[in-house]
C-alpha positions as CSV (number, residue, x, y, z in Angstrom):
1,X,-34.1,-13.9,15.3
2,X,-34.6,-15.4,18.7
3,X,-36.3,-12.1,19.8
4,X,-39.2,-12.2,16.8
5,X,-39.7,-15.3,17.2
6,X,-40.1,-15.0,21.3
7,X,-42.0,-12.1,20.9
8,X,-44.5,-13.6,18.1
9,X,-45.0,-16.7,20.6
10,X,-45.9,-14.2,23.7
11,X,-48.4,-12.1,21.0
12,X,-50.1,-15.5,20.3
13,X,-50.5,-16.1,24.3
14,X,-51.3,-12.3,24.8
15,X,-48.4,-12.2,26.8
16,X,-46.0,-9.1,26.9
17,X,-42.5,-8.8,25.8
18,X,-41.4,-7.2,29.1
19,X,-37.8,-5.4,29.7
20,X,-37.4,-8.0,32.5
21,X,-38.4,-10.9,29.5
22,X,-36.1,-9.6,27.5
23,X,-32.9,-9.3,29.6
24,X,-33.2,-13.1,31.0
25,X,-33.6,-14.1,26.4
26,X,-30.5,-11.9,25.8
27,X,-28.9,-13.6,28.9
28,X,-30.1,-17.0,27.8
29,X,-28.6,-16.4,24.2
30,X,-25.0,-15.1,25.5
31,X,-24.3,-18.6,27.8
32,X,-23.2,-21.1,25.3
33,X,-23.2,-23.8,27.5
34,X,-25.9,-25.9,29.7
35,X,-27.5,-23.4,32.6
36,X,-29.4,-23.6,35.9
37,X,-32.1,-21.2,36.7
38,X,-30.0,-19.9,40.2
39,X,-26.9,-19.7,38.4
40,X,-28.5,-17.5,35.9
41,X,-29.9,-15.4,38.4
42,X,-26.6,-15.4,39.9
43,X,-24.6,-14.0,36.7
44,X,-27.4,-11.7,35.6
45,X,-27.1,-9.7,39.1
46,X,-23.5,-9.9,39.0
47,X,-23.8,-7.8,35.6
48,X,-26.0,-5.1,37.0
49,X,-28.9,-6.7,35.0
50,X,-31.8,-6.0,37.4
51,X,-34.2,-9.3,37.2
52,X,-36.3,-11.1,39.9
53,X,-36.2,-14.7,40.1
54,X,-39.7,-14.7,39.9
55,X,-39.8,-13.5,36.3
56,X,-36.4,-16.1,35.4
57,X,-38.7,-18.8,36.5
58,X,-42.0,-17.8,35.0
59,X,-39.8,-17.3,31.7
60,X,-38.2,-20.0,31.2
61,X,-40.6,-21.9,31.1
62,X,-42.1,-19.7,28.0
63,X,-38.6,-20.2,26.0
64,X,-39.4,-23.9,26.3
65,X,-42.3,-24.1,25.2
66,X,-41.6,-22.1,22.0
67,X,-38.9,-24.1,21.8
68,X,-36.0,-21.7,22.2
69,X,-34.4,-23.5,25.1
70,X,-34.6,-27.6,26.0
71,X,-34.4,-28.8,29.4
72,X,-31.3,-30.7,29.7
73,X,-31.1,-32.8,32.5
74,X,-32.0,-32.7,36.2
75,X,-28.7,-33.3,38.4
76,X,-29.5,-33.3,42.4
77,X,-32.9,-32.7,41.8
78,X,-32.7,-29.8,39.6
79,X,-33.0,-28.7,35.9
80,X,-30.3,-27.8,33.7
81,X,-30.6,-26.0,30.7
82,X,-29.5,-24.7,27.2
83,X,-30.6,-22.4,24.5
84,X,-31.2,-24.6,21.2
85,X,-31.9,-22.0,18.5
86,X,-29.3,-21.7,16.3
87,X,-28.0,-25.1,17.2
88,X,-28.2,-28.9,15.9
89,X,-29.3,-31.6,17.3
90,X,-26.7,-33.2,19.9
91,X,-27.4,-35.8,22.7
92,X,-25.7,-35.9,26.1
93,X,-23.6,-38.1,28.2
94,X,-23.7,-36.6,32.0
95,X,-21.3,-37.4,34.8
96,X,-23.5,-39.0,38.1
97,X,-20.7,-38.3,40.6
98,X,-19.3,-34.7,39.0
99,X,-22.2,-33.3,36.9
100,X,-20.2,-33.2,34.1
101,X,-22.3,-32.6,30.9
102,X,-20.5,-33.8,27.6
103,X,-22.4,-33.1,24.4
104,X,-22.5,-35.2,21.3
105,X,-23.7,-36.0,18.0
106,X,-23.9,-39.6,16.1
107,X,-24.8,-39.8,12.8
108,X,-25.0,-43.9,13.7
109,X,-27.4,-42.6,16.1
110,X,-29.4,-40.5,14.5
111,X,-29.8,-43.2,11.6
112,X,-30.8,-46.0,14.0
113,X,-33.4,-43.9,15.5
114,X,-34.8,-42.6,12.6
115,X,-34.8,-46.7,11.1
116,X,-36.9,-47.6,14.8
117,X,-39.1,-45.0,13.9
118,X,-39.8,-46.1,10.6
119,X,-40.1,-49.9,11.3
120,X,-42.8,-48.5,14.5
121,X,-44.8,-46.3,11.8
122,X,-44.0,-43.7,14.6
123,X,-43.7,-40.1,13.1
124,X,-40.5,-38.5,15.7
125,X,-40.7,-34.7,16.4
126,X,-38.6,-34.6,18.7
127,X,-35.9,-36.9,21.1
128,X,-33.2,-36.4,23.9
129,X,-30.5,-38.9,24.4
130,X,-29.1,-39.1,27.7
131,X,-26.5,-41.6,29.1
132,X,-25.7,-41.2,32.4
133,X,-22.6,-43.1,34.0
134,X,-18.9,-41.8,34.9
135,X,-16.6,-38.8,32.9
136,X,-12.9,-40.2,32.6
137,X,-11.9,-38.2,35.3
138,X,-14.7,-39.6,37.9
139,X,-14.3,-43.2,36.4
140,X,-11.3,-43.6,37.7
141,X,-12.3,-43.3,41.0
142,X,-15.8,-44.9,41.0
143,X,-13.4,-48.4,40.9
């Protein structure tokens, strides 16, 4: 489903669905956890999978804006990812010291948002949650 949809977004841009587009959405769709663009590149080339970088960062780009992917969170000054098709809504708690990335969802949370929202008049398409601070393990030693 990711595919069609990818490939009616490109149409509408008068983009191509190239073979190098392609592999980096199947590879995109197979990692079921939060991403970098390097480390993709990395584990693409390690499968045989023959991508420039170039066309992983010209195409990601593509998958966010069709809304296939969300940008996570930047850690030492670059973005994470994570493919969001498929998936519900969750929010994040991230790790300063480790980079830890610990997903979550709050129905409190959701409901207190959605009740600002309506008290504002403010129509929300779309939000990302994240708390930043210390995982148990790192905690510990932040004292």
């Amino acid at each position: 489903m990711e595919e069609k949809i990818f490939k009616e977004f490109l149409e509408k841009k008068g983009l191509k669905f190239t073979k190098e587009r392609a592999s980096v959405l199947k590879e995109v769709f197979s990692n079921h956890g939060h991403f970098d663009l390097d480390a993709l590149l990395i584990k693409m080339r390690r499968k045989g999978i023959r991508v420039s970088k170039a066309s992983i960062y010209r195409t990601l780009p593509l998958l966010l804006e069709c809304g296939l992917v969300e940008q996570v969170e930047k850690v030492d000054k670059h973005a994470h990812y994570e493919h969001t098709f498929g998936h519900g809504h969750h929010d994040h708690l991230i790790c300063i010291k480790c980079g830890k990335v610990i997903s979550l969802f709050s129905e409190k949370l959701e409901k207190l948002q959605e009740s600002l929202c309506k008290k504002e008049k403010f129509k929300c398409i779309t939000h990302t949650l994240e708390i930043r601070g210390y995982c148990e393990r790192c905690g510990s030693s932040a004292r």
